[in-house]
N, C-alpha and C positions, 0 to 999 in steps of 0.2 A: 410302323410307318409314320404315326404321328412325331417320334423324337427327329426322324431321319427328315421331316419335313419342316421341321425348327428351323433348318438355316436357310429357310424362305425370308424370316425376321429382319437377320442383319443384310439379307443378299436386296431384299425390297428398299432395304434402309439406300445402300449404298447405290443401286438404280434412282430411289426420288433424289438423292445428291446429283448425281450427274445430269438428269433432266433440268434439275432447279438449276442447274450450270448453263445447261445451253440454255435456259430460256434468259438466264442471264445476259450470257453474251447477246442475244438477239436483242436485248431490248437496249445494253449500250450500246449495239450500231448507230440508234439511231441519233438523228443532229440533236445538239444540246440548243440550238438555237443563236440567238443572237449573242454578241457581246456582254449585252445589259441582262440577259434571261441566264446565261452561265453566271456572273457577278453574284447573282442575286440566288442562283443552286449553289453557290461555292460558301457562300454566308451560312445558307440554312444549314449545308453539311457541314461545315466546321462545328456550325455550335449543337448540333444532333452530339456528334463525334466527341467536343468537349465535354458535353456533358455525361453521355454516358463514362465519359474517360473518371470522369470525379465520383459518380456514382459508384461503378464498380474496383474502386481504392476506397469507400467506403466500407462495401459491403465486406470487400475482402478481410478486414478486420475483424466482421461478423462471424466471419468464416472460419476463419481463424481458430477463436476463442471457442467456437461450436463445436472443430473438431479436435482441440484439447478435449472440452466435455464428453464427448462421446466416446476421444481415446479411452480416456479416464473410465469410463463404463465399463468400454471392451476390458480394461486392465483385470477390472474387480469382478469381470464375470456375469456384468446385465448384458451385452449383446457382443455379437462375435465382430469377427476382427476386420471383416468387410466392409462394415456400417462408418465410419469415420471415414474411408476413401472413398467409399459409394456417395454417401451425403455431397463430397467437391467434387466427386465427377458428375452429379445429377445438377446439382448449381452452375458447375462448367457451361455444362451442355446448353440448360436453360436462358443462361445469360447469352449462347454464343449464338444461339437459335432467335433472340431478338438482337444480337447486330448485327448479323447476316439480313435481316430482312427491315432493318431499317434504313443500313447501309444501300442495300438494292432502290427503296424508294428513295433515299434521297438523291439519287442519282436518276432516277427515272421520271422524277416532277416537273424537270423541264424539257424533258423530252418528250413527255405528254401535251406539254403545254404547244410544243413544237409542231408533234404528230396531229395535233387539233387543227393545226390553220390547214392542213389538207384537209381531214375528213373528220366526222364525229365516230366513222367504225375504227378507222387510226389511233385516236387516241385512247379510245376503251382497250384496244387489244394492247398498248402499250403499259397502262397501267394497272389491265386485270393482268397481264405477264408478271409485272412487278410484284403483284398480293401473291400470284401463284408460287413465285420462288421462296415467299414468305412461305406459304404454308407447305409446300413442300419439304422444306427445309426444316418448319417444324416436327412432322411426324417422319422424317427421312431420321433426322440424329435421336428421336426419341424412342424408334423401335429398335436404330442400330445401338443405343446404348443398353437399351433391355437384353438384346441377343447377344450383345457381348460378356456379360453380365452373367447370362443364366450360361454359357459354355463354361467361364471360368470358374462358376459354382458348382456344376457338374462334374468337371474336371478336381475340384478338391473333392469333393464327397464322394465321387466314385468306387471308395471300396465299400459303403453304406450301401444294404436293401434297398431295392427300388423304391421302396414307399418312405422309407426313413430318408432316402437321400431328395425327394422331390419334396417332401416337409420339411428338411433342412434349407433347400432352394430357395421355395416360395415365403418362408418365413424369412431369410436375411434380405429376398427382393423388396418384401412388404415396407423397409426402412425406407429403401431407398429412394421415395417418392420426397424424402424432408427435404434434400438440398434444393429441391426442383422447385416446391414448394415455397420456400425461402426466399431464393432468388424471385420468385414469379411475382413474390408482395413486395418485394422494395421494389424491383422496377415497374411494376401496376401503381403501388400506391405513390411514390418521387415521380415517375413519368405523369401521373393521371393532375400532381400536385402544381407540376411546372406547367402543362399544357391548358390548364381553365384557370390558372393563376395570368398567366401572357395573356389568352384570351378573353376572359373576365376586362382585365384591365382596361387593353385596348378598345374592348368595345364602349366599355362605359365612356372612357374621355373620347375614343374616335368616332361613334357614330352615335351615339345620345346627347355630348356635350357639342363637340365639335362640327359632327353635322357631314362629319366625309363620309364617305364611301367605305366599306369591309375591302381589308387588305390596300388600300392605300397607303402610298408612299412618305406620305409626310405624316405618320401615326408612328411614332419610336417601338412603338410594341407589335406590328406585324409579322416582323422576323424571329423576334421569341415564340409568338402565334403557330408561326409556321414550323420553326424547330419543335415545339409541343408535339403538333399533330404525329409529327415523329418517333418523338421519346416513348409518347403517351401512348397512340393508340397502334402504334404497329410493334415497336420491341415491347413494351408492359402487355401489349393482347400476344404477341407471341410469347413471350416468358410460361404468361396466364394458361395458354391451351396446350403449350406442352406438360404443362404440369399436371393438365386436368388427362392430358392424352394418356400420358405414365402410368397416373392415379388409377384410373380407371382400367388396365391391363394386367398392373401388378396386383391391384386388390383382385381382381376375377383368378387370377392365377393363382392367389395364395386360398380363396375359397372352394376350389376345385379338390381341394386334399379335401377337408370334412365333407365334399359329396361324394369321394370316393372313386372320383374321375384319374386318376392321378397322371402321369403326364399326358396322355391325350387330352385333359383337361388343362393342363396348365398353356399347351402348344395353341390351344384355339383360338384364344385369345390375340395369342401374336401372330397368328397364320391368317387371323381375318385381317388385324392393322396391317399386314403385310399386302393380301387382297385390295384393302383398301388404296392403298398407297400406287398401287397399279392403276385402279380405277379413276384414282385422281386425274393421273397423267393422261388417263381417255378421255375425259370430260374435261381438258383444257382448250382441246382442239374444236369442242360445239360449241364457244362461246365466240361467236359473231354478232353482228347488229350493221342494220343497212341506216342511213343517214338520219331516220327520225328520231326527233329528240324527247318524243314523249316516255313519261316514265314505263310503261307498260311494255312499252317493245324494247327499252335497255333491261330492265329485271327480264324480260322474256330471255333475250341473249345472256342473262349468266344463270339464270335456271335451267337452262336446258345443259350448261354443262355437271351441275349438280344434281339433277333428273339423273341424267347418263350413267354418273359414277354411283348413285342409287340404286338402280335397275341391276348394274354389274354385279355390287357386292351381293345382293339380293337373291342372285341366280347362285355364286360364288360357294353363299355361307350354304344354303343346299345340301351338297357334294361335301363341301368340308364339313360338316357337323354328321354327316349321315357315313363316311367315312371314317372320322375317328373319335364320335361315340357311340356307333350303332345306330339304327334304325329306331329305337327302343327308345330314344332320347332325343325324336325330334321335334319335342318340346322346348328344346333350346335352341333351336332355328326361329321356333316361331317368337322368343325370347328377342332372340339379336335384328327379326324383321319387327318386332312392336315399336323397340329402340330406335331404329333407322326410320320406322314411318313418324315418329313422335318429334325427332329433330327437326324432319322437312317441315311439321303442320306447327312444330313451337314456333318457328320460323315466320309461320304464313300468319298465325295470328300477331306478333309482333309487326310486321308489316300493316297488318292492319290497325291497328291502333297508333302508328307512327307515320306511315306517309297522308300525303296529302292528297293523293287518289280516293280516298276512303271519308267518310261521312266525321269519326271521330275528333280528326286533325282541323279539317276542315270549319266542324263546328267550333274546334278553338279557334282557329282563327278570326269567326269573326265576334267573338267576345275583347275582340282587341276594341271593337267600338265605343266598348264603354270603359276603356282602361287598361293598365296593367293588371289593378287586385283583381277583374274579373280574368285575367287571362294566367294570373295566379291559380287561381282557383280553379278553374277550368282544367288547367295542366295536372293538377294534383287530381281531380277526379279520375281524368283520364285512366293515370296512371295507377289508381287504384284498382280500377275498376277492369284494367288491363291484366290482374293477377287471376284473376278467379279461371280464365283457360289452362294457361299455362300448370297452375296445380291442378285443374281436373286431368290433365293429359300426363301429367307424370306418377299422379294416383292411378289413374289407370294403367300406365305402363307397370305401374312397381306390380301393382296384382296381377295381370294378365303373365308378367314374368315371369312372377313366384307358384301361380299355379297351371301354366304351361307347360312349367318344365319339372311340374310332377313335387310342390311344394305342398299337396292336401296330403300326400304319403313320406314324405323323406325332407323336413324343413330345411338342412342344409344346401339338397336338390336346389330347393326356391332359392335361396340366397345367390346361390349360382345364378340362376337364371336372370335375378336382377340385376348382377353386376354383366354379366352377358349383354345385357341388354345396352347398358351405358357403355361400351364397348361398341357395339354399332351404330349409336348414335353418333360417338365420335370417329366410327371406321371411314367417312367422308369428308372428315376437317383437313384432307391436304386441299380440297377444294373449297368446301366452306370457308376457312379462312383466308382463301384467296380473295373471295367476293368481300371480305370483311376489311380485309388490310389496302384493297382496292384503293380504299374510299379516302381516305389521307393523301393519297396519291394524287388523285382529282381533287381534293382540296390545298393542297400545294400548287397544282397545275393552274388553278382561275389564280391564286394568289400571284405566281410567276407574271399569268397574264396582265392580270393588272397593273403590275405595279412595273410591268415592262412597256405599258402604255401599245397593245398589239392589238390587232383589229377588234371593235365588238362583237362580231361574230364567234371570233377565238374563245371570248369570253363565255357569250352564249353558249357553246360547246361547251365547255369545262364547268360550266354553271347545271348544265343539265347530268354531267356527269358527277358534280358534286353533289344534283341533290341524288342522283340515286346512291351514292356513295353514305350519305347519310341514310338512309333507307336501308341499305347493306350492312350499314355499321350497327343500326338498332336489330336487325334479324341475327347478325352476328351473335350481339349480346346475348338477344334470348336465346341463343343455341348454347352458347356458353354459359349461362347461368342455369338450363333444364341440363346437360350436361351436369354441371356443377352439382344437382341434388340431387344426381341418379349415384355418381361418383362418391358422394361423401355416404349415401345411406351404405355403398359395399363397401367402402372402410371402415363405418362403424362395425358392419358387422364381421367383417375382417379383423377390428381390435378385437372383439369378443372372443374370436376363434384363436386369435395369438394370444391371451388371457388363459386361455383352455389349451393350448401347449408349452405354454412356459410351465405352466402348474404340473401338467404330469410328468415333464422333461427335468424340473428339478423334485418331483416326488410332492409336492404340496395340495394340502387337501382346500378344494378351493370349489366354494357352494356360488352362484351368482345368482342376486335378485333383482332382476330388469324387469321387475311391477311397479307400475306409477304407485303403487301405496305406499311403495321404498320411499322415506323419508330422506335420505342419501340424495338417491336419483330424483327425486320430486325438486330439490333444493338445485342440483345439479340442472334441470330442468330451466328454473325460473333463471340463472345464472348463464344459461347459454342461450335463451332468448331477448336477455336482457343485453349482451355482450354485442351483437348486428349494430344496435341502435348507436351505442357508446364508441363501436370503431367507426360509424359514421360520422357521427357528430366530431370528433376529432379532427379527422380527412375534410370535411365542408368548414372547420375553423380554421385549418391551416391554409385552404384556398381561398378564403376570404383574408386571410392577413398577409398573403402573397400579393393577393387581386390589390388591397387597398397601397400596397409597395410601388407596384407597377402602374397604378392610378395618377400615384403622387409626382413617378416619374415622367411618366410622360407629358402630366401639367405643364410639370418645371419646363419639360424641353419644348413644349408648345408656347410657354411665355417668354424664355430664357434666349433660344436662338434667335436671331433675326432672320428673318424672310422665309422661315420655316414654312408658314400657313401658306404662302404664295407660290409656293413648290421652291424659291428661290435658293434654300440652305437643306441639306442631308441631317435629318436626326444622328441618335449616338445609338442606333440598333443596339450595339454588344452590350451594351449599359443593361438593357432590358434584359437579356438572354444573361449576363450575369448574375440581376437581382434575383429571377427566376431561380435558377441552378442552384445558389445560394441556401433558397428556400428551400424549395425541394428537399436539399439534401438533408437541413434540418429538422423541417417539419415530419419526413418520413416514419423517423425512429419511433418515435413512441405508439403512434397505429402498428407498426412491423413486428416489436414487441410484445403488445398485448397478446398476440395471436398465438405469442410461445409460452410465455408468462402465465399466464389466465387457468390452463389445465392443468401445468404443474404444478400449480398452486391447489387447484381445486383439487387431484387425486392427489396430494399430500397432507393437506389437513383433512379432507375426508375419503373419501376410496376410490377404488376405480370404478366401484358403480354409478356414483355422483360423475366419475368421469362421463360416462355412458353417456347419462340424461346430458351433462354440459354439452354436448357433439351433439346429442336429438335435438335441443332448443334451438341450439347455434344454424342448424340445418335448417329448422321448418320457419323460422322468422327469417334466417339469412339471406334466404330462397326469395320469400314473400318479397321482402324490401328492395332487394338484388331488382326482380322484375317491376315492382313499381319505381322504383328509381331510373330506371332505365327508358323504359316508356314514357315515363312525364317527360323526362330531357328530351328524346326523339321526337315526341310530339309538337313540343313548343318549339323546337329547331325546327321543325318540317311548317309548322305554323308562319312563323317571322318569312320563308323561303317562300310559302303559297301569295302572303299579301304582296312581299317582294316582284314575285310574276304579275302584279297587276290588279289583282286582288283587293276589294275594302279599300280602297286611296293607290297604292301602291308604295315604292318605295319614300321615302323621307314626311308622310304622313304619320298624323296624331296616332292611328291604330299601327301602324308598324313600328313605330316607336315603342308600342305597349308592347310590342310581340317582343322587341330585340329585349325589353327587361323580362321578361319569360322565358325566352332565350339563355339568360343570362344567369337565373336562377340553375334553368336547365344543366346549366354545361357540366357544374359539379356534381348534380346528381348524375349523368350519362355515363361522365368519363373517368369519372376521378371513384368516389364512393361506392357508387351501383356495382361495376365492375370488379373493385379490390374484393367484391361480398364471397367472389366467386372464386378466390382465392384463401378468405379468411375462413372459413367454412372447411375445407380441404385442408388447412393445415393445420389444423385445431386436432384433425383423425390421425396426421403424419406424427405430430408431435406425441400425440399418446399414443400411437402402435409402439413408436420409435423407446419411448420411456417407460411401455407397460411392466417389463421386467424392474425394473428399479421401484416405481408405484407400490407394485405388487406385493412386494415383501417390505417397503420403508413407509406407508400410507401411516398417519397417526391414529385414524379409526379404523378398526379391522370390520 
């Protein structure tokens, strides 16, 4: 029953396309607005469009050259012949799935903007539409490329033993997370590069020097701003969570052989994202909101669609675990409900630490009274102090996993269950990251407003919907970065288990010592904890020598135009959105890099066990920093928006000034670093399953 119910997979996939369709069409009904509010969506979507158009002629070279390599592999006998087309169609996909949903909101920002001068519940249902086709869209091509995938592997190995042909399966699938992988870092890290490089800029010269307004017209860098939010946080976060969506499927699938599950084990996995993907599309329809603008009643209106699609999968996974693995193993239900309650509560504690409802935000803000250093500092506590939940709660998920689903008798059992687990947490991401990709939308929508000079009310509307958008975008994160450490811990142990069938598949006597006394793995250790730090600091120097580009530009055009300040002359927008692009695309490399570089390195001069510990370090600091980087940004942004409402002076006073350079600090850590961690971490595991065969036998230290 369980193989016969596989083609739930691709049939789920190809159903969230077509919903992600109509919801489409539905939301370009609506009016694009004025003259001047199309103008000014026709700008952002050109240079959205340019840019990604430059990026992925970039990357494609990337691509390229990789799948020489990996041919090259297949030639000589380290992986089969799958693995090089699998890699460009997992990248394909990856890349297609953030411009499909960037392409959606930048069409839908002024039509929020539009929808807003009716109503405040108009404009939300416009722009949570616009996130849902995003996320939709992401696990709709990410399950249909898995199903596709596991039939045409089935179909060649079908004259293999059922158990040899589902360890043939899940061992060529286990690659196929690298393209996804790939792609997910250059457009997370370019996207995250240009969007607080634009942003950065403009704010310094526009609202700290100059004294206007955010998203003002006479600021040359607000259109780069606005094209960022695009790049950055709706295709880089889509890239990013299809990758982690994959990740976390094909690893559970490929650990379901050493438990012994074999394909009722490997079908569950996809039968719940399939589940899921249903559930999404029910919990699109409970997300309403009546006119008020406080923050409590708009989160009320998109949790209760994320509650909905919760409760669904919850009932769901049940019946399918109890069906196709017995009664005797429903230890791994309680597995995939630990997962699923772990993402809702990473969520609620990240909200807590980030919005301005909550005591923590608030107290930063008003540290704005005595400065920025204090509101420096303050932000960096915050966000410190904002990890200690997040790792209690994924510590407990990993155990409650592993010995749920029967890890005190049968270890591989557990391993199953943890990666089961990260499986349900991401079995709600067609709606989670709707509420996440939201939020760009409404922050395009007040920028349209603005700088279309349309009622203040309009504004007020789009201003309460940006801030919960921000609010959405920081819970987002930490769903995707607890994600992110449930996901890398089943690929490690996923590499392990592909370490332990390459060995017996080419006959090789192969001992593994994964005890921190291993000298190896101890060094591997301190090198993959050391590695978080060093791709940050990269990613935060390239958005400061972007920011200081786009600083300098927009001086010139503040000095240089006549009657600029007066509103009387139009800056040189594309000027900005070029410098940006430029950047981006260059500063990318070498963070994108490291992240492939780093391990082959390390299981080449010493072993795959040193690989091991490189993946543990990279995991448990990646994690840590991921979540305080995230939070200090949300905070200080949620801070600068509470004085803003009126707050300690309100806007254009001494403490809001302090907040916008907190802010300011912020935006790298949110958008750009924090985020990429949740990519670098996962592909550090892609890149060594992918190359474990080649390591294995070519390592200089045995």
């Amino acid at each position: 029953m369980a193989e016969s119910l596989m083609i739930l997979a691709p049939a789920a996939g190809i159903a969230g396309l077509l919903f992600a369709l109509y919801l489409a069409r539905s939301v370009l009904k609506y009016d694009e607005g004025t003259d001047e509010m199309k103008r000014i969506a026709e700008a952002i979507r050109e240079g959205a469009s340019a840019y990604l158009a430059r990026q992925y002629k970039g990357v494609a070279i990337f691509f390229a050259i990789m799948f020489v390599v990996l041919l090259a592999l297949a030639i000589a006998g380290y992986l089969v012949f799958f693995v090089p087309v699998a890699f460009l169609t997992g990248g394909f996909f990856s890349g297609l799935a953030g411009y499909i949903g960037m392409n959606m909101a930048t069409r839908a920002s002024s039509r929020t903007a539009r929808a807003a001068q009716s109503s405040l519940n108009q404009g939300l249902r416009v722009a949570f539409s616009s996130g849902a086709v995003m996320g939709l869209v992401v696990v709709s091509l990410g399950l249909l490329h898995l199903g596709v995938w596991y039939y045409i592997l089935n179909w060649y190995y079908q004259a293999l033993e059922p158990a040899a042909r589902i360890s043939n399966i899940t061992s060529a699938m286990l690659t196929f997370g690298m393209g996804a992988s790939s792609m997910a870092l250059f457009a997370r890290v370019g996207g995250g590069i240009f969007t607080k490089a634009a942003d950065v800029g403009s704010d310094l010269v526009g609202k700290v020097e100059a004294g206007i307004p955010e998203d003002d017209p006479r600021n040359a860098g607000v259109i780069a701003d606005n094209v960022g939010d695009n790049v950055g946080d709706v295709a880089g976060m889509g890239a990013d969570l299809f990758e982690s969506y994959v990740g976390s499927i094909v690893a559970t699938a490929a650990l379901a052989v050493s438990a012994g599950f074999g394909v009722p084990g490997v079908a569950t996995p996809m039968v719940l994202a399939a589940v899921g993907i249903l559930a999404a599309i029910v919990g699109t329809f409970f997300v309403r909101s009546g006119e008020q603008a406080e923050q409590s009643a708009l989160l009320g209106a998109l949790r209760r669609g994320v509650y909905t699609a919760s409760i669904i999968i919850a009932v769901a996974a049940f019946f399918l675990v109890r069906s196709f693995l017995g009664s005797e193993n429903m230890g791994i239900y309680w597995s995939i409900l630990a997962g699923l309650v772990a993402g809702n509560v990473i969520g609620l504690t990240t909200e807590y630490y980030t919005s301005s409802s909550y005591g923590p935000t608030r107290a930063l803000a008003k540290t704005a009274l005595t400065g920025p250093a204090t509101v420096i500092i303050g932000g960096l506590s915050v966000g410190m102090l904002s990890t200690a939940l997040p790792v209690v709660i994924v510590g407990a998920v990993v155990l409650l996993s592993f010995f749920l689903s029967g890890g005190a008798t049968n270890y591989d059992l557990g391993l199953y269950g943890v990666g089961i687990s990260a499986v349900g947490m991401l079995s709600t991401l067609g709606i989670t990251l709707a509420t996440d990709a939201y939020g760009p939308v409404a922050d395009n929508a007040g920028g349209i407003a603005e700088m279309s000079h349309l009622d203040p009310e309009v504004r007020k509307r789009t201003d309460a919907l940006d801030a919960l958008g921000n609010t959405t975008a920081a819970t987002g994160k930490g769903f995707a970065i607890g994600s992110a450490a449930l996901t890398a811990l089943s690929l490690i142990a996923a590499y392990r288990d592909q370490l332990v069938s390459i060995a017996q598949k080419s006959g090789m006597k192969l001992v593994l010592d994964f005890s921190v006394l291993n000298p190896k793995l101890l060094v591997g250790l301190f090198l993959g904890g050391m590695l978080p730090f060093v791709f940050c600091a990269l990613t935060m120097s390239a958005v400061g020598r972007a920011a200081q580009s786009i600083v300098e530009e927009v001086r010139r055009q503040f000095r240089e135009i006549k009657g600029l300040m007066e509103g009387l002359a139009r800056p040189d927008y594309a000027r900005c959105v070029d410098i940006c692009t430029r950047a981006a695309q260059r500063e990318m490399v070498a963070p994108a890099l490291l992240a492939i570089i780093v391990p082959l390195l390390v299981g080449f001069l010493l072993n795959v066990e040193a690989v091991a510990g490189l993946l543990t370090g990279a995991t448990v600091t990646g994690f840590v920093l991921a979540v305080m980087m995230a939070n200090s940004g949300g905070a200080w942004d949620n801070a600068k928006k509470y004085i803003e409402e009126g707050n300690y002076g309100g806007k254009r006073s001494d403490p809001h000034k302090a907040a916008v350079v907190g802010d300011t600090v912020g935006d790298p850590f949110k958008d750009t670093s924090g985020p990429s961690l949740n990519i670098l971490i996962k592909l550090l595991s892609m890149v060594s399953v992918v190359f474990a065969s080649f390591l294995l036998q070519n390592a200089l230290m045995k």
